[in-house]
GUROVO-559810 format. One line per field, with one value per residue (C-alpha): residue in one letter; x, y, z; chain; residue number from 0. Coordinates in steps of 0.05 Angstrom, whole numbers. Last residue first. Example, Ala and Ser with C-alpha at 12.3 -4.5 7.8 and 13.67 -1.06 7.14 Angstrom:
% GUROVO-559810
residu	(S, A)
u	(273, 246)
v	(-21, -90)
w	(143, 156)
chaine	(A, A)
num	(1, 0)
% end
This chain:
% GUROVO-559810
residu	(X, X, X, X, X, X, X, X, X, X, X, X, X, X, X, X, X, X, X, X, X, X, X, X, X, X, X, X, X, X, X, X, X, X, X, X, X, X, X, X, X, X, X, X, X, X, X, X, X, X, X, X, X, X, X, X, X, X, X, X, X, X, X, X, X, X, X, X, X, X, X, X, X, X, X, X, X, X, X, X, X, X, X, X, X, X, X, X, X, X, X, X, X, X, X, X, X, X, X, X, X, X, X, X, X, X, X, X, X, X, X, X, X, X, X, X, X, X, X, X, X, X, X, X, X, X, X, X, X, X, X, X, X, X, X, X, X, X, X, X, X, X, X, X, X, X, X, X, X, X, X, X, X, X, X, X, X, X, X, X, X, X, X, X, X, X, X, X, X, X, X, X, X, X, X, X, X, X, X, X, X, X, X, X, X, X, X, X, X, X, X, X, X, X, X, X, X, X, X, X, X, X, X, X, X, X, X, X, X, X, X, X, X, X, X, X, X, X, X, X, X, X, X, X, X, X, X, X, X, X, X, X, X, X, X, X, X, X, X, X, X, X, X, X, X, X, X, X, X, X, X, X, X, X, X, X, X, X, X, X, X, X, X, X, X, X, X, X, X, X, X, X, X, X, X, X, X, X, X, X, X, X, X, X, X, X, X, X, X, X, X, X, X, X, X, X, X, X, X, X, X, X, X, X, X, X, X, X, X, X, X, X, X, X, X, X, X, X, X, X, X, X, X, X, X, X, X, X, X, X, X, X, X, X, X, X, X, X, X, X, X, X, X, X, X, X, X, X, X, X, X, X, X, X, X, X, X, X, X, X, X, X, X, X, X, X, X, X, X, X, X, X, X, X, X, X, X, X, X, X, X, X, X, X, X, X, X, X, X, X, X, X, X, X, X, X, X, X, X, X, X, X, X, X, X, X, X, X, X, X, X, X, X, X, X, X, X, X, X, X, X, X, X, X, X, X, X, X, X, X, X, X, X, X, X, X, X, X, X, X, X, X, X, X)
u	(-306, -279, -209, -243, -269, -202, -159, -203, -203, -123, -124, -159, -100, -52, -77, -85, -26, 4, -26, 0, 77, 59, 44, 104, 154, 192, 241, 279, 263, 273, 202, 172, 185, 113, 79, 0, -32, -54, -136, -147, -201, -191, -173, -101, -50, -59, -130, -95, -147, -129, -187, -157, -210, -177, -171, -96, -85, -48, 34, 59, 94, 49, -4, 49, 77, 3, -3, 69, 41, 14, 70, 100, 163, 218, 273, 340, 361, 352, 389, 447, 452, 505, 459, 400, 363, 302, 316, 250, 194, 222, 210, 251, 257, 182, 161, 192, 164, 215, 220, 265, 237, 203, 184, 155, 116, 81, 57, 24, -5, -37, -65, -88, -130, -113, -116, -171, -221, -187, -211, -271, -305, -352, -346, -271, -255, -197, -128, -130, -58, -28, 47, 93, 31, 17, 36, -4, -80, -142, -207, -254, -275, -232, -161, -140, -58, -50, 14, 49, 62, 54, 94, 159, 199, 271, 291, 253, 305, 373, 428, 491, 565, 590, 657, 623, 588, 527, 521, 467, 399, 366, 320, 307, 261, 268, 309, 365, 372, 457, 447, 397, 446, 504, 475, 442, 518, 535, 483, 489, 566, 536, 487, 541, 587, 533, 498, 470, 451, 416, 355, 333, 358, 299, 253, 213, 155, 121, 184, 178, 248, 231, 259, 304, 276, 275, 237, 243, 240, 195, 170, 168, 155, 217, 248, 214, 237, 307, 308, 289, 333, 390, 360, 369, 419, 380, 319, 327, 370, 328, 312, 241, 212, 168, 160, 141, 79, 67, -3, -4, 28, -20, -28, -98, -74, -3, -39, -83, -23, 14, -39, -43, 31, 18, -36, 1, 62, 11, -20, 39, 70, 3, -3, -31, 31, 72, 140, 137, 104, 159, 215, 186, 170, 237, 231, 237, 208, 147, 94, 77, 65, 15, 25, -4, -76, -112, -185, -183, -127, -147, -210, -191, -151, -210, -251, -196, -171, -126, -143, -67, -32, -5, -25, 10, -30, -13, -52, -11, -28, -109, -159, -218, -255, -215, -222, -293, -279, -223, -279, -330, -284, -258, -340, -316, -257, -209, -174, -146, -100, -100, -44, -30, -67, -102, -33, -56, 3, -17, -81, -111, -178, -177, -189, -261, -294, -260, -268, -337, -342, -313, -354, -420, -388, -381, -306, -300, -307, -275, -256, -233, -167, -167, -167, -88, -45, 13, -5, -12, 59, 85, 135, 109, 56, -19, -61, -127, -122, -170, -200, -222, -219, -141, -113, -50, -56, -1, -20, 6, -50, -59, 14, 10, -59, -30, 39, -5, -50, 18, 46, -22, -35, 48, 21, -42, -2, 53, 2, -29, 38, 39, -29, -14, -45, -99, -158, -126, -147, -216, -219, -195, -252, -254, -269, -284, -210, -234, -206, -129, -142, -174, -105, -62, -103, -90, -25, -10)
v	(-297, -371, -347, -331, -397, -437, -388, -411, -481, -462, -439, -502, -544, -511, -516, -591, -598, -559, -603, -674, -632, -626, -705, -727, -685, -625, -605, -553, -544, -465, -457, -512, -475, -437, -508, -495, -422, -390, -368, -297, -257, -176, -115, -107, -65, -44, -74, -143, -207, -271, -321, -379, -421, -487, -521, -513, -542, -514, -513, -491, -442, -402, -397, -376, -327, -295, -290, -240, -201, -143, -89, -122, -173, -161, -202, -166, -135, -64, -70, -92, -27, -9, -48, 12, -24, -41, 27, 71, 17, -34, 18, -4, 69, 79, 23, 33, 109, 162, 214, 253, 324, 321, 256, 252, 316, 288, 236, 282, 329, 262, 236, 298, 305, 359, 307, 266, 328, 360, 293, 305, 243, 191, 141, 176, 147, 168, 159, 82, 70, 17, 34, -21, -46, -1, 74, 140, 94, 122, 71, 81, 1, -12, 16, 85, 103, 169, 211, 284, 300, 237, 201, 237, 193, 208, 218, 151, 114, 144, 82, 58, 66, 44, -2, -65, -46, -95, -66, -16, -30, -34, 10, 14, 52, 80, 13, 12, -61, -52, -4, -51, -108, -59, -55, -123, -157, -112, -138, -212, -206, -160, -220, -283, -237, -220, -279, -274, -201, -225, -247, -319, -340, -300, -332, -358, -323, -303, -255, -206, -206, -152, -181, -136, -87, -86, -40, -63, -39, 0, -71, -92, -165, -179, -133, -161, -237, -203, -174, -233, -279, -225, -236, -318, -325, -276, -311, -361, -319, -263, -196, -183, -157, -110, -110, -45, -34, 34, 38, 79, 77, 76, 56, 14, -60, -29, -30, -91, -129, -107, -136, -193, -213, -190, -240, -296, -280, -284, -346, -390, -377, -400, -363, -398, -386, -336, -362, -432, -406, -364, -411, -468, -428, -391, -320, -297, -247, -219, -181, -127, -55, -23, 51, 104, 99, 132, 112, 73, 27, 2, -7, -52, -91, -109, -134, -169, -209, -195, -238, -267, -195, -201, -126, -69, -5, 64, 134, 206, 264, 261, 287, 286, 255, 197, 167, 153, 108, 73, 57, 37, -18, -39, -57, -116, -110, -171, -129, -95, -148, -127, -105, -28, -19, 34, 78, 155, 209, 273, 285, 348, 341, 265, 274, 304, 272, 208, 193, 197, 168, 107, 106, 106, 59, 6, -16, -88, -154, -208, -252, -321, -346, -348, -271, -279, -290, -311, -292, -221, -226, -236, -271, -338, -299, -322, -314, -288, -230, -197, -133, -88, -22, -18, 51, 95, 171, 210, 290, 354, 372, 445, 469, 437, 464, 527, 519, 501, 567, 607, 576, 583, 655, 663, 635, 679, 739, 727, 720, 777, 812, 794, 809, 878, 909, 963, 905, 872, 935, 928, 855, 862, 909, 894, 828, 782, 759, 681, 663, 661, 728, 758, 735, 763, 828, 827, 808, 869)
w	(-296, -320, -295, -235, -215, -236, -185, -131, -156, -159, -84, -60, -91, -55, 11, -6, -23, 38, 84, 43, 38, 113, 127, 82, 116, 91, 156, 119, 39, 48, 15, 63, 131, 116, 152, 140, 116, 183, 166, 192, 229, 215, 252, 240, 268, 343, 362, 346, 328, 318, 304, 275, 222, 217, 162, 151, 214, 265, 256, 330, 308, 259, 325, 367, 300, 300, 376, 368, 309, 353, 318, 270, 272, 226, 217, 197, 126, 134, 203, 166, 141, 74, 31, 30, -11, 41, 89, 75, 58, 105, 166, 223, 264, 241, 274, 330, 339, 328, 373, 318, 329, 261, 249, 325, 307, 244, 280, 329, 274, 237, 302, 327, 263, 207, 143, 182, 172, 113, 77, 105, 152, 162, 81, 85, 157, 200, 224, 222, 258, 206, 216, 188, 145, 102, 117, 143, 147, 111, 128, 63, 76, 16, 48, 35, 40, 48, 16, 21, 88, 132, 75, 69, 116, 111, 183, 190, 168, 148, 133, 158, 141, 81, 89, 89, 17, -11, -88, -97, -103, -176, -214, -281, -328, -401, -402, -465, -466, -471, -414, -367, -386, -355, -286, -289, -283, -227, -187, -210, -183, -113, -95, -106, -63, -11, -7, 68, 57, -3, 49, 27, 95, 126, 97, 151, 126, 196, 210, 161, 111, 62, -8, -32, -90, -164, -215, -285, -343, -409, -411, -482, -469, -501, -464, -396, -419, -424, -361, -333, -361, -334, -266, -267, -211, -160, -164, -111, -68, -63, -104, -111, -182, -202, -285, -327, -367, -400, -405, -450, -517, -575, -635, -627, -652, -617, -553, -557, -580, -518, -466, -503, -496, -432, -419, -452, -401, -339, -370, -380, -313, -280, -213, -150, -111, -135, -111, -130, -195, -212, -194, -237, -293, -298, -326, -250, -205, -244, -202, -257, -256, -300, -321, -345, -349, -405, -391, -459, -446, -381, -407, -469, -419, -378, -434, -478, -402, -348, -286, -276, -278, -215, -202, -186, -211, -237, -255, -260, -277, -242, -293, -245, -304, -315, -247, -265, -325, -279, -230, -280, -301, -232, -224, -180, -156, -173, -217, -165, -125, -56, -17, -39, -107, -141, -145, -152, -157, -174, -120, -101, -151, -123, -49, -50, -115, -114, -43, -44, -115, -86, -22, -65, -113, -55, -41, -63, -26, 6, -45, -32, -23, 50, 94, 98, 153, 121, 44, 73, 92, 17, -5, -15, -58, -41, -102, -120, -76, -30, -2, -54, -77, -45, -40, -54, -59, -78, -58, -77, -135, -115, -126, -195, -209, -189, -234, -293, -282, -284, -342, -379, -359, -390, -453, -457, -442, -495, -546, -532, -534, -601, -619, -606, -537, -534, -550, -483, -442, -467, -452, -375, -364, -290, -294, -362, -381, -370, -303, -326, -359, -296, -263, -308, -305, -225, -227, -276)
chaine	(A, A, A, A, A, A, A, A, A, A, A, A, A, A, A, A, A, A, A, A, A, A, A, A, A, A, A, A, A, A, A, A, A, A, A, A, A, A, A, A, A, A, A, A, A, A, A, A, A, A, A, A, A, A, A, A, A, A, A, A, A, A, A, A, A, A, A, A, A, A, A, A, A, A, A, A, A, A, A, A, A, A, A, A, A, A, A, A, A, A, A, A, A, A, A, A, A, A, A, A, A, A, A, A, A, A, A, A, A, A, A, A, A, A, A, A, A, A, A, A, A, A, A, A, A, A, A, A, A, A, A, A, A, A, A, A, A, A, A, A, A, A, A, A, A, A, A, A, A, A, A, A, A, A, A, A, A, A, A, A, A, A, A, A, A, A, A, A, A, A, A, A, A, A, A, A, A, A, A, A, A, A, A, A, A, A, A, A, A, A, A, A, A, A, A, A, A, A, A, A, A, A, A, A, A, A, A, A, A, A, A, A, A, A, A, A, A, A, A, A, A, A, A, A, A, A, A, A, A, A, A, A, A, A, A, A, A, A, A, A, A, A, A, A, A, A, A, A, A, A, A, A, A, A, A, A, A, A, A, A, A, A, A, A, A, A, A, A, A, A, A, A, A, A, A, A, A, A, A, A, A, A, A, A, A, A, A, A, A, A, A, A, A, A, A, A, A, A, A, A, A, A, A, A, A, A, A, A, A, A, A, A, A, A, A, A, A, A, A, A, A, A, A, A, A, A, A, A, A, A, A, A, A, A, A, A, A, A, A, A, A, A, A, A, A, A, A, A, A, A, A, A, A, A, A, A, A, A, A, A, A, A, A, A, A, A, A, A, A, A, A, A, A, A, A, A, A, A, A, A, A, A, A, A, A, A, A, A, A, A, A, A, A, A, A, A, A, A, A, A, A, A, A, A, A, A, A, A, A, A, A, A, A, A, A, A, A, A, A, A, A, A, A, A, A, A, A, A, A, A, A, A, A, A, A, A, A, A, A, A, A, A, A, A)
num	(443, 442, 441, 440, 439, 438, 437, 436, 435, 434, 433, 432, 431, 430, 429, 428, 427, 426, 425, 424, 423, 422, 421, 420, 419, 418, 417, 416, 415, 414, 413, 412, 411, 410, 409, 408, 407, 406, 405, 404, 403, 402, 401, 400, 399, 398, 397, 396, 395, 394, 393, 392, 391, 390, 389, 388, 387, 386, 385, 384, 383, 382, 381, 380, 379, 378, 377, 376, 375, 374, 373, 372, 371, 370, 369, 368, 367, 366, 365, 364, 363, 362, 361, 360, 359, 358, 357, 356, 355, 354, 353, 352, 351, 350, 349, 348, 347, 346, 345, 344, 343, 342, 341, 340, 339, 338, 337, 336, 335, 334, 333, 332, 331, 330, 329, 328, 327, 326, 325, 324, 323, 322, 321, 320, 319, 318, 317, 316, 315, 314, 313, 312, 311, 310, 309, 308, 307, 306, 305, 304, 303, 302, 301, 300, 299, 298, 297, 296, 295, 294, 293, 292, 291, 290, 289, 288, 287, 286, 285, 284, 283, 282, 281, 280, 279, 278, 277, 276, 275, 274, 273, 272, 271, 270, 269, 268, 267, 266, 265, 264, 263, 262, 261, 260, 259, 258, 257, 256, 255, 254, 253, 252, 251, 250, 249, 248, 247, 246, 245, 244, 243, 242, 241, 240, 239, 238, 237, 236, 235, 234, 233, 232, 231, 230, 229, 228, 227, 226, 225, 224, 223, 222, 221, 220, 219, 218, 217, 216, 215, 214, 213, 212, 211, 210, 209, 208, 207, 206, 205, 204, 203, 202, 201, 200, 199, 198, 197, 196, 195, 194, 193, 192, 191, 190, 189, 188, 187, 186, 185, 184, 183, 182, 181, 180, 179, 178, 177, 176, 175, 174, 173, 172, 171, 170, 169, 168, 167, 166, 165, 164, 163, 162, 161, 160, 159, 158, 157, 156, 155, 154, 153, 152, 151, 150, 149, 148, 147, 146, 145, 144, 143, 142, 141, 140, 139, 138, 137, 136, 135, 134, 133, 132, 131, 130, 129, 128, 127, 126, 125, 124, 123, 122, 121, 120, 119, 118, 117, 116, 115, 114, 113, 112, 111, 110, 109, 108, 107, 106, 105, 104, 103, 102, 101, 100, 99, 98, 97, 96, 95, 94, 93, 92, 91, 90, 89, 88, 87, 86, 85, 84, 83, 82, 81, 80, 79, 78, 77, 76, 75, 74, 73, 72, 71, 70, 69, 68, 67, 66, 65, 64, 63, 62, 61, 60, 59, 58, 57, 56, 55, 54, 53, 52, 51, 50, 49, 48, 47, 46, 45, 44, 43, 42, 41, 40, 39, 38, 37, 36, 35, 34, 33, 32, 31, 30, 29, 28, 27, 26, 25, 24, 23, 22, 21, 20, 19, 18, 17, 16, 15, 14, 13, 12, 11, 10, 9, 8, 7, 6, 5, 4, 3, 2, 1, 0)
% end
């Protein structure tokens, strides 16, 4: 009987499967072909195990406060885009085993060029599930009308507040007005052609300068018609200087707002939302990397076709999809020896610290403290002792990243301590070259 099922799931040719299914009713026929189809989804289930998340460029058009790639970032310029050689590469040997793809991890996506052609490609491998983060400043009638069309599922947005001011002091380079015209857009073009994918849900970081106006959030999202809202802490890395903008340190003010979303997410009726819990002092502390999943089901591929296990706590390049197999770096000794340390508990420090596993978990102050990379130390020298803006600062780590990086001037200025007229001048002018960046691709 496993046998005839299976000639049925491959076409009922072998070994006179059709004459035996003449001798059946049409009943039973029935039942056959549906329980082939259950069995053939559970295969193609089995077979696509993988979530894949990858950058096809290597730039952004803006430089979040929040985020660490705005600290030592490549300069508001772009930087290029994975070839289309390297792209179909990957997309013909990794994405028939992948049910999870997320074309973003640090880059902004829509500022690859041929992004286009590359979501028309993806839709041919048929992968479940299709998502991107993106800032949403460079959406436009072209772009929008292909994300629509190749079917993906869902666009996630980097919207922390639904006060101008706020959101543009935090997304740096961002026009408030813009990003909310271009999901208005965004949503016209879907119910203009009746359909409902992409869904489009809001990312949000938790601090203590957004944490007062999260219900105005929620609302601008449901207005918006987000399907929710994902939250998370902000990660406190050590080059920000933001470490006082933790919640930790506004626990009551923090755990009030909390409890407040909580019930606006049920009155709003959110397909989608997710939270942390309330700070606890009487919870004990958290798993970290006894929980880590990633080395077993997940890559992360960066534009150059470089595949690292995590991005950027642990940014060991493990292989090279333009020079090797996917099965290749999937089996390496560096794969198979990180995967031992997870399982016997030798724990490297980066793994014991990981944001991505114990940011939310309230009950751990450790989740909550300064975090310095690995081979960030010349970095936060350089940081410390302010060098101009305009000059180029070649820091390079063999351990976590590989590139030369511009230090953005004076990153003290969000908390408002020692503001002087000579580095509010630096950071103008900083500021300013960002928008004529920002300028030039809003004419593209």
């Amino acid at each position: 009987m496993r046998r005839f099922l299976e000639n049925v799931i491959r076409g009922g040719t072998a070994g006179g499967c059709v004459r035996i299914v003449k001798c059946f009713p049409a009943g039973t026929i029935i039942m056959f072909n549906k329980l082939a189809r259950l069995l053939q989804g559970r295969r193609e289930k089995k077979k696509r195990r993988l979530r894949v998340y990858m950058d096809t460029n290597w730039s952004c058009n803006i430089a979040c406060r929040i985020c660490l790639h705005s600290v030592v970032n490549h300069a508001p310029v772009r930087h290029g885009t994975m070839s289309p050689d390297l792209f179909e590469r990957i997309a013909r040997e990794v994405f028939p085993i992948t049910r999870h793809l997320s074309l973003s991890c640090s880059a902004e996506p829509l500022m690859s060029e041929g992004f286009v052609d590359m979501l028309g490609r993806i839709g041919k491998y048929k992968v479940p599930f299709v998502e991107f983060i993106t800032n949403a400043t460079l959406l436009n009638p072209d772009k929008i009308n292909a994300i629509i069309s190749s079917g993906v599922d869902l666009v996630m947005v980097s919207v922390d507040s639904a006060g101008k001011d706020v959101f543009e002091k935090i997304r740096c380079g961002a026009r408030f007005e813009r990003v909310i015209g271009n999901l208005e857009m965004l949503q016209k073009a879907k119910q203009e052609r009746g359909v409902e994918k992409p869904a489009v849900r809001f990312s949000a970081v938790l601090m203590r300068s957004t944490i007062e106006g999260i219900e105005d959030l929620m609302h601008l999202a449901h207005r918006l018609g987000a399907e929710g809202i994902h939250f998370r802490h902000f990660i406190p890395y050590a080059p920000l200087y933001l470490h006082k903008e933790s919640l930790f340190y506004h626990k009551e003010l923090a755990n009030r707002y909390i409890a407040g979303a909580q019930a606006l997410a049920r009155e709003l009726n959110f397909e989608t939302f997710h939270i942390p819990d309330v700070f606890r002092d009487d919870a004990g502390p958290a798993e970290t990397a006894i929980n880590c999943r990633l080395p077993w089901e997940a890559i992360f591929i960066r534009a150059n076709g470089n595949v690292v296990p995590c991005e950027p706590q642990l940014s060991i390049v493990m292989g090279n999809l333009a020079e090797q197999s996917f099965d290749e770096i999937w089996n390496s000794d560096g794969y198979r020896k990180l995967r031992d340390e997870l399982t016997t508990g030798n724990y490297r420090s980066a793994c014991i610290k990981c944001p991505a596993v114990v940011s939310g978990h309230t009950s751990d102050p450790m989740a909550f403290q300064e975090i310095i990379l690995p081979g960030f130390n010349d970095v936060l020298q350089i940081i410390a002792a302010r060098e101009p803006f305009s000059e180029q600062v070649a820091v390079r780590s063999n351990k976590s990243m590989g590139h030369y990086y511009c230090i953005k001037p004076d990153y003290d200025l969000f908390s408002g301590s020692g503001v002087t007229p000579e580095k509010l001048e630096k950071w103008r002018r900083w500021y300013e070259a960002t928008l004529k960046i920002r300028d030039k691709f809003d004419a593209d």
